[in-house]
N, C-alpha and C positions, 0 to 999 in steps of 0.2 A: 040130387046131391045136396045134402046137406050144406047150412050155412059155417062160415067162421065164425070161431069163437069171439064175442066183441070183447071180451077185456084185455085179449092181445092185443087188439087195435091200437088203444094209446098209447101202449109202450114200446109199439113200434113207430109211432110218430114221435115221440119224445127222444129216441136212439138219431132218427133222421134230424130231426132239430141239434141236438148234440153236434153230432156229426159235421153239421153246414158250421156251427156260430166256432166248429176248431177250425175249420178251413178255411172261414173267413181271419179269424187269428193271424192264423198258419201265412194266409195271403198277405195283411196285414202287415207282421214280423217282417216278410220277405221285401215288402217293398219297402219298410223303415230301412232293412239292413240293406238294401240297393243303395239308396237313399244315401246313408251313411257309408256305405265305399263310393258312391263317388262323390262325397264331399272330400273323404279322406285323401280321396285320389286326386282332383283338384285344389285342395290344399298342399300336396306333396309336390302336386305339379308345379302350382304358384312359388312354391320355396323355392324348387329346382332353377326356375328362370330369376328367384330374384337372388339366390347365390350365385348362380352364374352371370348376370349381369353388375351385381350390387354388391352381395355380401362376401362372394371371393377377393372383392378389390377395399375390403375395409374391416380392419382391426380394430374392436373398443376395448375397453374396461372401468368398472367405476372406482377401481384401489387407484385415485389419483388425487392429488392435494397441492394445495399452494403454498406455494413458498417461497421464498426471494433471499436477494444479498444483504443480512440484518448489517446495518453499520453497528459496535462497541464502540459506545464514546469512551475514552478512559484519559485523565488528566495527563501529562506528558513531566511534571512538577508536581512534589511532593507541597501541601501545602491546605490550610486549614479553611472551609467553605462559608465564604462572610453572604453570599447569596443563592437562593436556587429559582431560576427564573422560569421555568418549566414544569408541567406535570404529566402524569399518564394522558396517554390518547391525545392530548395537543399537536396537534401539526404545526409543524416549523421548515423555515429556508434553509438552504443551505446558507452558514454564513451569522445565521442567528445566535445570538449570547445566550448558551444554556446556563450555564455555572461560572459565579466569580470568586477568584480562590483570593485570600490574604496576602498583598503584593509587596507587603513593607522591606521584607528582605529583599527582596528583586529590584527595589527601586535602589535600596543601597547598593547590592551589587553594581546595577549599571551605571549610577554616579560614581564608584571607585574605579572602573571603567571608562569612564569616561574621561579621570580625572589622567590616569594611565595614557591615557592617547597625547591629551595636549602636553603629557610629561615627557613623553617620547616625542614629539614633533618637536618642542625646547630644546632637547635635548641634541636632537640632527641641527637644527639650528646652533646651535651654539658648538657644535664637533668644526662646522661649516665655518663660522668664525674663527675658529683657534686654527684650521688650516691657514686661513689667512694669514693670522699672526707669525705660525710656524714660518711660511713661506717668508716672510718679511725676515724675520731671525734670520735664515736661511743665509738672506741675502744681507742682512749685516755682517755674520761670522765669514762670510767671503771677504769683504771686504775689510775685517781683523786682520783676516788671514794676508792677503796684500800688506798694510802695513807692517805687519809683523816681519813679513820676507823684508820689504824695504827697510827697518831697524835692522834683520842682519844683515842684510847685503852691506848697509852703512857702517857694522860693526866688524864686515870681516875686512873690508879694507882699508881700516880703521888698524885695525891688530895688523897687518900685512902690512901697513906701510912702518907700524912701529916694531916690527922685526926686520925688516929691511933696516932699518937706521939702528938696530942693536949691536952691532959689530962696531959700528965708529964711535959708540958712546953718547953718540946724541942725544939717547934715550932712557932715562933712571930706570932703573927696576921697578920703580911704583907705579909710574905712568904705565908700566909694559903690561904692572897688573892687572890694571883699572879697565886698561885695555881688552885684556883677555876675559876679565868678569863680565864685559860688558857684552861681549861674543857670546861668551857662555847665555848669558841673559836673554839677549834675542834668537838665540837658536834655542830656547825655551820657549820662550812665547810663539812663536810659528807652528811649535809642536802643540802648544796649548792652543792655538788659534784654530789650529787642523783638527783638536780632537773636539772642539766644540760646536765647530763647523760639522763634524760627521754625526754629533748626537743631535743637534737640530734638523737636520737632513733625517736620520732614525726616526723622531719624533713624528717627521711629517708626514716622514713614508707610512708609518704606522697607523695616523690618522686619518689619512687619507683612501688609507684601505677599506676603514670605516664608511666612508660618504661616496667612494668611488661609482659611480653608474647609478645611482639613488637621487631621486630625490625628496624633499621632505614627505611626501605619500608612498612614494616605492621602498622609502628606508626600511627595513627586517623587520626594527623594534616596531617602528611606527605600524605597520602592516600587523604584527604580532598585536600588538593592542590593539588594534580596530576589530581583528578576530576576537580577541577579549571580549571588545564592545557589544560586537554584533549578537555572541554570543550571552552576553548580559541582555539586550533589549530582549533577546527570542523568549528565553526563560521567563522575562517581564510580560511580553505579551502570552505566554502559555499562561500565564494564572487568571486568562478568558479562557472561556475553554467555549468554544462554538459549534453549531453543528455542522457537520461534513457531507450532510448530504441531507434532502428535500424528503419530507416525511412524518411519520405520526412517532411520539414518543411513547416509550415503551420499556415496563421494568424499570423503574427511576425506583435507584438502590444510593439516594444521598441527601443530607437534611444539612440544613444551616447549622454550623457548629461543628462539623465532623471534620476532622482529620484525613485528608485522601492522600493516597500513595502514587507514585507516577507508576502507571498501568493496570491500575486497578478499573476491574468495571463498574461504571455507576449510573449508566442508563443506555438502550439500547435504541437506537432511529431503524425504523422500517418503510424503506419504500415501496407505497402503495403503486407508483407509477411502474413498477419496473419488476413487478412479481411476477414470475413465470408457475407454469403447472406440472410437476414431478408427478408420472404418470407411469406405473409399474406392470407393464405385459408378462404377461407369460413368454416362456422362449420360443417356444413355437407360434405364437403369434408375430415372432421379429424377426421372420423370415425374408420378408420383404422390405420389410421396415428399413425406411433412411433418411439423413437429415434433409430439409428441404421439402420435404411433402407436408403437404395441407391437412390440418387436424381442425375439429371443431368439437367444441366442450361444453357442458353447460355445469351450473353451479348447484347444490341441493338449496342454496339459500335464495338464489332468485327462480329456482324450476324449472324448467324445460323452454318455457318461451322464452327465454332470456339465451340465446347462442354466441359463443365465442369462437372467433374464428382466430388461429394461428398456424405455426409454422412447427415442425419436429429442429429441434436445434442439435440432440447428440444422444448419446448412449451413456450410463454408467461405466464405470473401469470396471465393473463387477456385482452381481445379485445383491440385493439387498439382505442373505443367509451372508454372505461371503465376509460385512463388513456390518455385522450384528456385534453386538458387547460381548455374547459367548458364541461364536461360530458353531455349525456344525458338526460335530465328527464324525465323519461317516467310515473310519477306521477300525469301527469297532465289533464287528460282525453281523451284529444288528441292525442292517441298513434295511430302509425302507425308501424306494423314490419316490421324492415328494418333486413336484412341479417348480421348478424357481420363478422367480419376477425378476426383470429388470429394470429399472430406472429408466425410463425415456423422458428427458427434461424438453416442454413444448413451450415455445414464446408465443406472447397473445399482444394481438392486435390492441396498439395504445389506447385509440380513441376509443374501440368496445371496453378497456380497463378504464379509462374515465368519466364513460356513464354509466356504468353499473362498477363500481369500486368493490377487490375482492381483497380477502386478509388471509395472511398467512394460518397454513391450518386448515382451509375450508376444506371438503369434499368435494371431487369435481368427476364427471364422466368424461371419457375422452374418445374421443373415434378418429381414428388415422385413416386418408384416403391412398389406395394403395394403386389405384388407377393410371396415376403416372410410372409407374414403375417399369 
């Protein structure tokens, strides 16, 4: 038997070498891609248990920002700026003298005011005396009025006795006159006595209507001026104009010299103590979502170590599309559904707002626990 040919030989070893280094490949491949489905698969798995224990019960987003209750200082008095005792970024008390306005009028005012009160209170006072007097009057014209009866009384029986004795002649025709004028005369004055007596009595009743149940503080006028008054110092004290709340100063829109308007703004206070986090979910993320549940946030400007822990306080009246400058219109044929966000405003824990101090504006993340639900 002949032999085999040798130069087949090596190229049948080199086909077998091929052969082994694909199926070690081949082997290779197979156990990376094991490898890689069950990581994949124990990563799917790991997600499943921590949705299910964790991520079902917790809604984030980082479209969240700070914001708080800006106070608008605005002068309350029209009135020209002699100081400006405040600048940007200064923190101030509540209570503090930001601006002092030009109080020259105001002081006149309240001394014309003033002057008004004790003119009125003079015035009760002296209504208060002339009752008096009236009353005394009163009681004189009475007692006219008595005399005045007693001269007729003395004048009619006086004429009566001297017509009784006119038949016998005892009596002249002149004496009879004298007589009768003198009748006529006092039955004048009783009527004079009576109408003067009534217009003193008018006088007093009149006056006395005035002061009746008053006294010199509860008088009308007296009372009316004091409101004058009160109303002069308020004005006088407005051209302080102070701040109203505890906080860093902000946009100061006012220079010594200027003319301010009452209600015009001219610098704005922010409280750094009392900012909360406007925190804008998707709607389907606010499913569960309600006030009272536990949020925790952090800020881009202190990083992730830095945690804030708060409370959900409410919900918007409405998306933030709803109450944009130009709204939506989705009336127009050409709708596309877009996702909306709502406003969910979160309060934060004071003492974590005064060691790490946040400013209106920042970026903040937010994670709602939805566990108590």
């Amino acid at each position: 038997m002949a032999d085999a040919d040798p130069a087949t030989k090596p190229a049948d070893g080199a086909e077998d070498d091929a052969a082994a280094l694909k199926a070690a490949r081949q082997q290779k491949r197979k156990l990376w891609l094991t490898r890689l489905a069950l990581i994949v698969g124990a990563v799917a798995i790991l997600w499943g248990l921590w949705y299910l224990l964790i991520g079902r019960n917790h809604v984030a987003t980082d479209n969240a920002y700070v914001n708080a209750e800006v106070a608008q200082v605005t002068p309350l008095v029209n009135g020209q700026v002699t100081a400006v005792l405040v600048s940007d970024t200064q923190a101030v008390k509540a209570g503090d003298i930001l601006v002092r306005l030009d109080d020259a009028n105001a002081v006149i005012l309240y001394n014309t005011a003033e002057a008004e009160l004790a003119r009125a209170r003079r015035m009760f006072r002296q209504s208060s005396a002339t009752s008096n007097a009236l009353s005394a009057q009163v009681d004189a014209r009475r007692a006219d009025i008595a005399r005045a009866e007693a001269d007729y009384q003395n004048a009619k029986i006086d004429l009566d006795r001297r017509l009784a004795l006119q038949p016998s002649g005892a009596v002249s025709g002149e004496e009879l006159s004298s007589a009768r004028k003198a009748f006529s005369s006092a039955r004048a004055m009783v009527a004079q006595a009576r109408s003067n007596q009534s217009a003193a009595a008018g006088e007093l009743a009149a006056n006395q209507a005035m002061i009746s149940g008053s006294t010199v503080e509860t008088d009308p006028m007296v009372l009316a001026a004091k409101a004058k008054l009160a109303s002069a110092k308020l004005d006088l004290n407005r051209t302080v104009i102070r701040a109203p709340i505890d906080g860093i100063i902000t946009r100061r829109q006012v220079q010594i010299g200027q003319r301010v308007a009452a209600g015009s703004s001219i610098m704005m206070i922010v409280p750094l103590d009392r900012v909360y986090v406007d925190a804008n979910f998707k709607e389907r993320q606010l499913r569960r979502v309600k006030p009272g549940q536990p949020a925790t946030l952090t800020a881009d400007i202190y990083g992730s170590s830095v945690k804030y822990h708060g409370k959900v306080v409410g919900f918007s009246g409405g998306t933030g599309s709803a109450f944009a400058l130009i709204p939506a219109q989705n009336a127009t044929g050409n709708w596309i559904k877009v996702v909306q966000r709502v406003p969910v405003r979160i309060a934060i824990d004071p003492k974590e707002l005064a060691e790490h101090p946040l400013r209106v504006g920042l970026s903040m993340d937010a994670e709602i626990d939805l566990s108590d639900d």
